[in-house]
C-alpha positions as CSV (number, residue, x, y, z in Angstrom):
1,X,5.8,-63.5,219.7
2,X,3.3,-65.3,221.7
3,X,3.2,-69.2,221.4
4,X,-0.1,-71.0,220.5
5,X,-0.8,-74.6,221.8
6,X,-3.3,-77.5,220.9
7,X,-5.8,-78.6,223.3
8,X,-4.1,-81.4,224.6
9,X,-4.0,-80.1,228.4
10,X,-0.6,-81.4,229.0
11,X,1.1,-79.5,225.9
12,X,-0.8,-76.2,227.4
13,X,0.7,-77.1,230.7
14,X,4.3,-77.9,229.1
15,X,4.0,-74.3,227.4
16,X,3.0,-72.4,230.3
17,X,5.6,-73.6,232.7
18,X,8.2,-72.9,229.8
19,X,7.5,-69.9,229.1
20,X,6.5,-68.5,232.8
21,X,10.7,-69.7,233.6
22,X,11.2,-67.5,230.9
23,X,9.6,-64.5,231.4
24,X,9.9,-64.9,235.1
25,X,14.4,-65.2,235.1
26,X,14.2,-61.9,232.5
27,X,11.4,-59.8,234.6
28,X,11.7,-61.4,237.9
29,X,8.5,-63.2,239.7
30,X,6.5,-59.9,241.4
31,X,6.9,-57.9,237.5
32,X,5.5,-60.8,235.4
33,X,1.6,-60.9,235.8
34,X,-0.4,-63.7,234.7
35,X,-1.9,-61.7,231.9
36,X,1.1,-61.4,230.5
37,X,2.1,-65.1,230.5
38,X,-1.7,-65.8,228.8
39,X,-0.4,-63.7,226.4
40,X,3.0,-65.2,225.8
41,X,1.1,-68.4,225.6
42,X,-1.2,-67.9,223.2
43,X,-4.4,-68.4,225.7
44,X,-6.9,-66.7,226.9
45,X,-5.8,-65.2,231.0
46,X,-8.4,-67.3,232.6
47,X,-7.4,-70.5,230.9
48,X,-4.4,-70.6,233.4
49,X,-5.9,-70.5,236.3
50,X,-7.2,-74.1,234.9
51,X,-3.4,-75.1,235.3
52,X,-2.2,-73.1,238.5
53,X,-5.2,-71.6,240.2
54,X,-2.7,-69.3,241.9
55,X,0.6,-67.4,240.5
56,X,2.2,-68.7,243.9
57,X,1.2,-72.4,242.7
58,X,2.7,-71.4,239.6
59,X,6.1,-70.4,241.1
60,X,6.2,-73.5,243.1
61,X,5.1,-75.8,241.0
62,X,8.2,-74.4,238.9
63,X,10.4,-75.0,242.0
64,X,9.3,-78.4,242.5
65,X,10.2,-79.6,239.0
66,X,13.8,-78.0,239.0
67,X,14.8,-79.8,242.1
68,X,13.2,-83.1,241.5
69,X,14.3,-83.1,237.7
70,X,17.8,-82.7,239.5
71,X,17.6,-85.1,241.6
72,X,16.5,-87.8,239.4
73,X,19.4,-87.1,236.8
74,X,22.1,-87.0,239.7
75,X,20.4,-90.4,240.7
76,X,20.3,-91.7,237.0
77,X,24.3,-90.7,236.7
78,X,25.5,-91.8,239.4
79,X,27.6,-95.4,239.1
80,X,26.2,-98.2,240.3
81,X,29.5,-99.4,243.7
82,X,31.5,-96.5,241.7
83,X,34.3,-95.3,244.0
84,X,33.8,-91.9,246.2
85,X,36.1,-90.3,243.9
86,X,33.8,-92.1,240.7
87,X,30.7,-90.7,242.4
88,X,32.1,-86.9,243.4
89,X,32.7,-87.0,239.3
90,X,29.6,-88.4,238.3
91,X,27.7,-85.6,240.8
92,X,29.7,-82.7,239.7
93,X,29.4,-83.5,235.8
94,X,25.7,-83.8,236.5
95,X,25.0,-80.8,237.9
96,X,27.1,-78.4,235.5
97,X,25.4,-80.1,232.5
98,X,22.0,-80.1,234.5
99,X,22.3,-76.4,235.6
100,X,23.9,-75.5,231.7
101,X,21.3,-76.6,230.2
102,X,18.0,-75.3,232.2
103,X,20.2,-71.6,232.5
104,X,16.8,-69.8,233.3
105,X,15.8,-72.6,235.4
106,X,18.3,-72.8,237.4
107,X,18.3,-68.6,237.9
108,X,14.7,-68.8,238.9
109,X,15.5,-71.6,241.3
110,X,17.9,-69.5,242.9
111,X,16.8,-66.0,242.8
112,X,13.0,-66.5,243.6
113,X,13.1,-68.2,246.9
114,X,12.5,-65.0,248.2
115,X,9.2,-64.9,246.3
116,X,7.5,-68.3,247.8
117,X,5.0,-68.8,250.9
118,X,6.8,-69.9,254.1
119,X,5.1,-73.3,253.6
120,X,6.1,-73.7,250.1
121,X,9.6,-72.7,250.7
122,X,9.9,-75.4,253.4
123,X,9.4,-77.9,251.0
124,X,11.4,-76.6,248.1
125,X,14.7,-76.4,250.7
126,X,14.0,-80.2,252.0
127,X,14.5,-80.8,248.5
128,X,17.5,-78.9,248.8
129,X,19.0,-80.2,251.8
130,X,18.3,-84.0,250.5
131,X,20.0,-83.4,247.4
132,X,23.1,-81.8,249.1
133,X,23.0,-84.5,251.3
134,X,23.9,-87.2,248.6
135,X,27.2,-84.8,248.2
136,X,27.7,-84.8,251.6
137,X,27.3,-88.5,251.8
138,X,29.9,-89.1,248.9
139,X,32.5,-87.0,250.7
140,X,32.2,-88.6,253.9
141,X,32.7,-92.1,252.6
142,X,35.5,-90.9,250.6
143,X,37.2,-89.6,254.0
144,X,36.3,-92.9,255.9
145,X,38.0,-94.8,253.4
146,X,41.2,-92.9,252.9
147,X,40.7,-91.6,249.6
148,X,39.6,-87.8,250.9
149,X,40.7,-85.7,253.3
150,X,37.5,-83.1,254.4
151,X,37.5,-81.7,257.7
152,X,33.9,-80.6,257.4
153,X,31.6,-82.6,254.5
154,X,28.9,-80.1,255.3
155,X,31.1,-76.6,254.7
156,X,32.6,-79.1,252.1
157,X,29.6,-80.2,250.1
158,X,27.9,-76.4,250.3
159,X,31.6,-74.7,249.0
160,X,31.8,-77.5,246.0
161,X,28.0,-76.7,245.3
162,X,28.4,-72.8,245.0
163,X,31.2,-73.3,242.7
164,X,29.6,-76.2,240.1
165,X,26.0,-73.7,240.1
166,X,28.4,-70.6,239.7
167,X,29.4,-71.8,235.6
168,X,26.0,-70.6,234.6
169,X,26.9,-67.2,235.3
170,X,30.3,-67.2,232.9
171,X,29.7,-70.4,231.2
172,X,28.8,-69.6,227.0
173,X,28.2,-72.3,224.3
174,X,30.4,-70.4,221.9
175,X,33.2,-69.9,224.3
176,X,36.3,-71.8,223.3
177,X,35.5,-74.9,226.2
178,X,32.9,-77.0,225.6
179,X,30.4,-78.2,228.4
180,X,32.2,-81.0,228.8
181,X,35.4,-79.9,229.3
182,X,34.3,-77.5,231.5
183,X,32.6,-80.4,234.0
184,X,36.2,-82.3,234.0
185,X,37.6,-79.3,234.6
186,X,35.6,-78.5,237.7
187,X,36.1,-82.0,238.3
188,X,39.6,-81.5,239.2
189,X,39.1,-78.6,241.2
190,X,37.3,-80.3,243.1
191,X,39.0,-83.6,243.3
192,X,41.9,-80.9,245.0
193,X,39.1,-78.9,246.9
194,X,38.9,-82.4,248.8
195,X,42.2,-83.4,249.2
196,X,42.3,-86.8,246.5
197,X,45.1,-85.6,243.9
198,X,47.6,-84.8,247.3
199,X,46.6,-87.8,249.1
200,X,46.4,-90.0,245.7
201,X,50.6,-88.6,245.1
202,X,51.0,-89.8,248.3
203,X,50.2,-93.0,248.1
204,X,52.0,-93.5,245.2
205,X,55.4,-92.0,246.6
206,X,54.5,-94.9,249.6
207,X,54.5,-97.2,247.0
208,X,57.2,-96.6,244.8
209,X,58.8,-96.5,247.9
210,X,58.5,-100.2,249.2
211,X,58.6,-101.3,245.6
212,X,62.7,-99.8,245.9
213,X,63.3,-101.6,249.5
């Protein structure tokens, strides 16, 4: 049933980038007109183009907000002098519960890069790339200090990002783990994916060790 809105201009803006994620992740991008997001709305079809004079602004616009909303609550969560191994947790429980909760978000994020201008998707991947770059950043200083061991931080950081954005696909609120314990779950996959728990067992062995002698 379509929604109706006041005429505050940011509640009609809120509503229209709602439900356009909505009705573009269950039609895809090129199958969803703009008429049909008016109607969904509750406003008239030329009233949108007051908002987003193009559907291709639209899309991006969209874009722009999933990446940046990421970024800021990866930034927001992230420890202030935590430990590499502190910050991979803090990163990878972000972006499950991030990704989790903005489902058609995220699957419009992913699936409609196809659909934006060569300029616009230029912009939307250096959002990309400086976002994966904070991983990439986290697993580097965990190697330099001993507490990882990653060959490659870049094939490192895009492996460990495929896998956290992957839950969406399986992940249910009525399944029997919660969001949560999901996130802690993937935490220690990850903690393993970069070497910590065999290099943290090590170090203990070394210490037992010289505690003996």
């Amino acid at each position: 049933m379509a929604r109706t809105t006041g005429s505050d201009g940011e509640k009609t803006e809120a509503a229209i980038r709602a439900a356009a994620i909505d009705l573009i992740a269950r039609h895809g991008f090129e199958a969803m007109s703009m008429r049909q997001l008016a109607a969904e709305v509750g406003v008239q079809a030329a009233a949108l183009y007051r908002y987003f004079p193009t559907k291709q602004e639209l899309l991006f616009v969209l874009m722009l907000q999933h990446m940046r909303g990421l970024q800021q609550a990866s930034a927001d969560a992230q420890p202030v002098a935590g430990t590499p191994n502190q910050r991979l947790r803090a990163f990878v429980e972000c972006h499950i519960r991030f990704h989790v909760e903005r489902r058609h978000s995220t699957h419009v994020s992913n699936m409609e890069l196809r659909s934006l201008s060569k300029d616009n998707l230029t912009a939307v991947l250096k959002l990309r790339t400086a976002y994966e770059k904070q991983l990439r950043q986290i697993l580097r200083d965990g190697t330099e200090s001993s507490v990882f061991d990653v060959e490659d931080a870049g094939l490192t950081a895009m492996a460990i990002i495929q896998m956290i954005t992957g839950v969406i696909v399986w992940f249910r609120p009525d399944d029997r783990l919660s969001v949560e314990e999901v996130a802690r779950s993937y935490h220690t996959m990850t903690r393993r994916l970069v070497g910590a728990d065999e290099i943290q067992e090590e170090n203990h062995v070394h210490a037992v060790h010289e505690l003996r002698i």
